[in-house]
C-alpha angles and dihedrals in degrees: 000000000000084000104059090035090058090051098052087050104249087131143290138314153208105218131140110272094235079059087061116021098108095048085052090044087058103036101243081113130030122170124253106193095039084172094054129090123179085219130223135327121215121208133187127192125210122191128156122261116299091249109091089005111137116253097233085048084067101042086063082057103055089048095051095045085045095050092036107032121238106280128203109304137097123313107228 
């Protein structure tokens, strides 16, 4: 939605540049404060042990650690 919005010049964003790029490549989009960056966003994920967790509960966790990469915090 923001980005569509931005396109369509309703104002500026904050959104990941993998969100955007294309929208940058082709000039619907240029940035307009090249210098600032929102920063990092930290996310923690808390699930219960493995024994009696749901299979497809699992599943969610091994794509996200596989998209996002595991993070600090303890190894079960």
């Amino acid at each position: 939605m923001l980005l569509g919005a931005a396109e369509a010049g309703l104002g500026i964003t904050c959104l990941p540049a993998d969100m955007c790029r294309a929208s940058m490549d082709d000039g619907r989009l240029v940035r307009v404060l090249p210098e600032w960056e929102a920063g990092q966003v930290t996310t923690s994920l808390v699930m219960p042990h493995r024994r009696g967790q749901l299979p497809a509960v699992r599943a969610v966790v091994e794509c996200l650690v596989e998209m996002f990469g595991a993070g600090e915090g303890p190894a079960d």
